[in-house]
Structure formats: structure tokens, C-alpha cells
C-alpha positions in Angstrom: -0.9 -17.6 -25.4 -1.4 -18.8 -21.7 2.3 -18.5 -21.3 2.6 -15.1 -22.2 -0.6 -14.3 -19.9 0.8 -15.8 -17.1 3.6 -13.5 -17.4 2.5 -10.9 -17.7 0.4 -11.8 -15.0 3.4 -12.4 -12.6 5.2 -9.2 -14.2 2.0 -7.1 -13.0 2.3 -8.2 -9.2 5.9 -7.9 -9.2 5.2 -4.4 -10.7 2.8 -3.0 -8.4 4.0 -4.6 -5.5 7.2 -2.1 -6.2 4.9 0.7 -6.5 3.6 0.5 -3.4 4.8 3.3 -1.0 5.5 3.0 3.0 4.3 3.9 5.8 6.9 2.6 8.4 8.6 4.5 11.0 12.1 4.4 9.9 11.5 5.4 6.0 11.3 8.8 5.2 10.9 10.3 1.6 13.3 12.5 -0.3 12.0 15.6 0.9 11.7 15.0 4.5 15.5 14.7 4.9 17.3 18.4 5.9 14.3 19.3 7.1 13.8 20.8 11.0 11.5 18.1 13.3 9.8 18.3 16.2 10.7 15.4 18.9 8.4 14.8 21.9 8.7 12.2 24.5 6.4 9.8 26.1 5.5 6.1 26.9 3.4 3.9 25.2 0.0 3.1 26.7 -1.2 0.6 24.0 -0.9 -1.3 20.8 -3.8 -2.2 18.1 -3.1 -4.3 15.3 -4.7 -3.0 12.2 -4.6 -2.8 8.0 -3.5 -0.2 5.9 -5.7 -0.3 2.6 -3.8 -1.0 -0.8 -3.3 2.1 -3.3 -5.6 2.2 -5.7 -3.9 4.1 -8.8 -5.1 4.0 -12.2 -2.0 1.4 -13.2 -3.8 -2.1 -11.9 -7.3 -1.2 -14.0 -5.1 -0.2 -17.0 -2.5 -3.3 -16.6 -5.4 -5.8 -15.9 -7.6 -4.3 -18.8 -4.8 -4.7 -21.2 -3.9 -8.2 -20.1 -7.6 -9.0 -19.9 -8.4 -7.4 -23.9 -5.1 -9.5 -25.0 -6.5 -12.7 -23.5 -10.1 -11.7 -24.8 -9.0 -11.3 -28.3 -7.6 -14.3 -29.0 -10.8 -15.7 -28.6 -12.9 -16.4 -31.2 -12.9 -14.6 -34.6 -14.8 -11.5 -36.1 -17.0 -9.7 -34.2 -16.6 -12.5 -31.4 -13.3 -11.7 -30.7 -13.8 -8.2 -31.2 -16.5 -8.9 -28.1 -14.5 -11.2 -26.4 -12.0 -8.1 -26.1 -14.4 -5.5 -24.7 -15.2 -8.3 -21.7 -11.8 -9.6 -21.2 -10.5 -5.6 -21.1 -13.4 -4.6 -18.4 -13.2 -7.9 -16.5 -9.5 -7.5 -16.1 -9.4 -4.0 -15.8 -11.6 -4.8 -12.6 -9.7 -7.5 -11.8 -5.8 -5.5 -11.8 -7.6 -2.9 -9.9 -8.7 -5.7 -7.3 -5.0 -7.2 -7.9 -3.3 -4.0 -6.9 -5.3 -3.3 -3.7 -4.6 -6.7 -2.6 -0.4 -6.8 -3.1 -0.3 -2.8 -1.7 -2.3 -3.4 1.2 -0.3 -3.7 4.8 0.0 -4.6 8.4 0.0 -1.9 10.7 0.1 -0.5 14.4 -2.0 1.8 15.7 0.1 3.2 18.9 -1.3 5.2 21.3 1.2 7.1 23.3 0.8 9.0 26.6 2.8 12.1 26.2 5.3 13.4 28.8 3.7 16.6 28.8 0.7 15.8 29.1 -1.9 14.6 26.6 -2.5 10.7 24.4 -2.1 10.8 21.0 -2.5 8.1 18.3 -0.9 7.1 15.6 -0.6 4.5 13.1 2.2 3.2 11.3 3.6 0.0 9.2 4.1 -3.0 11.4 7.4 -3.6 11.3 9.4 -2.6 14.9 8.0 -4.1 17.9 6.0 -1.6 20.4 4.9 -2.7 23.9 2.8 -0.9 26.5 5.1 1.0 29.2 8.2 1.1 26.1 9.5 4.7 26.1 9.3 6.2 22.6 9.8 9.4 20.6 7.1 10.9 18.6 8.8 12.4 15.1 6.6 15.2 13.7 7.5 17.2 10.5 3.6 18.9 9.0 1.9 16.2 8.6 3.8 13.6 9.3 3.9 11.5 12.6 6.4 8.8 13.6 7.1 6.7 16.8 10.1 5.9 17.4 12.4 3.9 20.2 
């Protein structure tokens, strides 16, 4: 049995760790592409390092509660593993929810830019292209979306 939890343990994180979506300057989603944006110029005045929370879905409280009742039920018999089943399916439920927060959650930039035009915006953005103060850059805006750019 501790075999099988353990995979399905490692299963889970693999799992929501795929889930997780990004918020990094160079990836787009499907329905941003053909689409008209807006480019405006401008020079980085500084760089903060900060976290991006995890996601927080439904899918790591229902994996971790299933795991959790699975374990649970093994233990015991009768109404004591019937009991041991109702725990095990809360505590893990609360547990995969903790689980998926954790493996979701990411590094980040927040980039404040001083705007050709005038103006200092911020924004923030997965951590994975290097930003310096004084680096030209390109702010990408399509609605509600921001991006810098080099």
C-alpha cells in the first residue's frame, strides 16, 4: 500500500506542476496571437524581486483527499476504517491543496519602467529574462495584459 501512495503521491506533483499556467514575458496564450498590440518604449528604472502565489484549483484538495481516504481506509477495520477514511480524505484534501500552492507558486519581477512619453509604470512578470536599471525595453499591451520586453 505505501508503494502505491507514494505514487501517487509523485504522480500528483508531476500533475499539477503541469497545470500550472505562466506568467513570463515571452509566453502568450492561444488567443493572444493574431491579435493587434500596443508597443510603447521606455527604460527601466528598477527591478524588485518578488513571488507569484501558486493556483489554488479545486484539483490538489480533490487529488490529496482521494489519496488521503485511500491511505485512511486501509486502516483498521469496520467503522475504524470507515473513520480512518473521513480523516485521511480531509487531512489530505488539505494537504493536496497546500501541495499545489506550493509546486504552482513562482519567482517573479516586478519592473518598473519610465516611459518615453512620459509617465512610470509597473509591472510584474515571471523571473526568467534578465532586467537591469537603465536597459531599454518595450512594454507589450493587449486589454489586460502587460509585458516587458528587450
Amino acid at each position: 500500500m505505501k508503494l502505491s501512495s507514494l505514487f501517487l503521491i509523485i504522480f500528483m506533483s508531476i500533475f499539477l506542476g503541469a497545470c500550472a499556467s505562466s506568467n513570463s514575458g515571452s509566453v502568450y496564450k492561444r488567443d493572444e496571437a493574431r491579435k493587434v498590440h500596443t508597443v510603447k518604449t521606455g527604460v527601466v528604472e528598477s527591478v524588485r524581486t518578488v513571488r507569484l502565489e501558486g493556483t489554488k484549483s479545486p484539483v490538489g484538495t480533490v487529488a490529496g483527499g482521494a489519496i488521503g481516504g485511500i491511505a485512511g481506509g486501509s486502516i483498521g477495520h469496520g467503522r475504524g476504517s470507515a473513520l480512518a477514511a473521513v480523516v485521511g480524505a480531509v487531512a489530505g484534501g488539505i494537504a493536496g491543496s497546500a501541495a499545489e500552492e506550493a509546486v504552482t507558486r513562482k519567482d517573479a519581477l516586478e519592473i518598473t519602467v519610465k516611459l518615453d512619453g512620459g509617465g512610470l509604470i509597473a509591472i510584474v512578470q515571471e523571473d526568467d529574462v534578465d532586467f537591469n536599471p537603465g536597459d531599454p525595453v518595450r512594454i507589450v499591451e493587449n486589454g489586460s495584459t502587460s509585458r516587458v520586453t528587450h
